[in-house]
C-alpha positions in Angstrom: 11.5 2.1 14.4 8.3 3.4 13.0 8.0 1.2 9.8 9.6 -2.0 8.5 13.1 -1.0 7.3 12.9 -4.0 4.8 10.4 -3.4 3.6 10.8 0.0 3.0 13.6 -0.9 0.8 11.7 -3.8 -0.9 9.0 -1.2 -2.1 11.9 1.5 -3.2 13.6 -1.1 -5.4 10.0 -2.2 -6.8 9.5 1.5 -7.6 12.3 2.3 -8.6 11.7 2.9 -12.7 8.0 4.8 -11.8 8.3 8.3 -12.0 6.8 11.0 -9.4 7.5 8.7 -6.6 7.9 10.5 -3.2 7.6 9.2 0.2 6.3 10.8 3.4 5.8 9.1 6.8 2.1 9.0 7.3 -0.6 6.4 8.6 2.2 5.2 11.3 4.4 4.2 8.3 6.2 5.0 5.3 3.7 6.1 2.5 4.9 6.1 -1.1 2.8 8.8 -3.0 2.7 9.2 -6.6 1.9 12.6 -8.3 0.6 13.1 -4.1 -1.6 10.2 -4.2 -1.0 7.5 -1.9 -0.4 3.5 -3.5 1.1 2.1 -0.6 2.7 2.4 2.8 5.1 0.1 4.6 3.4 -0.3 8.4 4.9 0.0 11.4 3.7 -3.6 11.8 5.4 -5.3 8.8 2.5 -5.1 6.4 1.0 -2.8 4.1 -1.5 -0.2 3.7 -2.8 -0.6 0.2 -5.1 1.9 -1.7 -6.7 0.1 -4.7 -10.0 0.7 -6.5 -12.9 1.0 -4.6 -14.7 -1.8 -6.8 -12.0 -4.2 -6.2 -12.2 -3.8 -2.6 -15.0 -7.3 -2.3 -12.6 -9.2 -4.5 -9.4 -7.6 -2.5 -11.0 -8.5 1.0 -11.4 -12.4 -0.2 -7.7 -13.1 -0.2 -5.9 -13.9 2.5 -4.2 -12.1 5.1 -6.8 -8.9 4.0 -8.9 -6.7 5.8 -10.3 -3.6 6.1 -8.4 -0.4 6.9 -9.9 1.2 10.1 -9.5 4.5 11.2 -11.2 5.9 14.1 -13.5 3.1 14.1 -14.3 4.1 10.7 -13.5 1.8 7.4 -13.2 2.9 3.6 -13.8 0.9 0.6 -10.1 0.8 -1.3 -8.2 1.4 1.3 -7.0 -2.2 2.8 -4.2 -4.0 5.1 -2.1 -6.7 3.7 -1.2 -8.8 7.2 2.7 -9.1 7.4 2.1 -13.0 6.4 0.5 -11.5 2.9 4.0 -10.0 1.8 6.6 -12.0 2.3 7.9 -12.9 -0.9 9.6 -10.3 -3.7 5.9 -11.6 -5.8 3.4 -11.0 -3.1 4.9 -7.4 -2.6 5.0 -6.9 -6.0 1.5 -8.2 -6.8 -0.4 -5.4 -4.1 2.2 -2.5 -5.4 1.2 -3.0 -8.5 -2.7 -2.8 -8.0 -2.2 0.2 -5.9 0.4 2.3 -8.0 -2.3 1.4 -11.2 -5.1 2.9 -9.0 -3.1 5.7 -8.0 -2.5 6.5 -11.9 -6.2 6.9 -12.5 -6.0 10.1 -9.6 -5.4 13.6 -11.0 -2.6 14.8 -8.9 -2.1 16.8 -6.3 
């Protein structure tokens, strides 16, 4: 399996009244893209890859079960990993969609 089926399925019903929702396996997961710009991805690993504001990334990184994304040895401000422990309920799911499908709304699309 190369993402978490349930929570695949938790994000799809969360989405499910946003429009321009697509998905597309990316980042060794399930992305879910609006107007082409990434909010969130389901990992392989159970968590989630999250994209949210740059300037929220401090704040972001001070909860728990957060860190950094790293790619290639390389880390971005905004784009962060919610441990599997950080989304377990319907309302911790909810509360990361949320702040990356709002920072994804501020994108132009693609």
């Amino acid at each position: 399996m190369a993402y978490d089926e349930d929570l695949a399925d938790r994000l799809r019903e969360l989405l499910a009244d946003e429009v321009a929702v697509t998905e597309k396996k990316m980042f060794g997961g399930l992305a879910f893209l609006m107007n082409g710009n990434m909010c969130v991805s389901g990992s392989r690993k159970g968590g989630l890859l999250v994209r949210i504001d740059p300037a929220d990334t401090d704040a972001a990184l001070a909860r728990p079960h957060v860190a950094l994304m790293k790619m290639g040895g390389r880390t971005m401000a905004g784009w962060i990993i919610v441990a599997p422990d950080g989304v377990r309920t319907r309302r911790e799911v909810a509360a990361w969609l949320k702040r990356g499908v709002a920072f994804a709304k501020t994108l132009p699309p693609k």
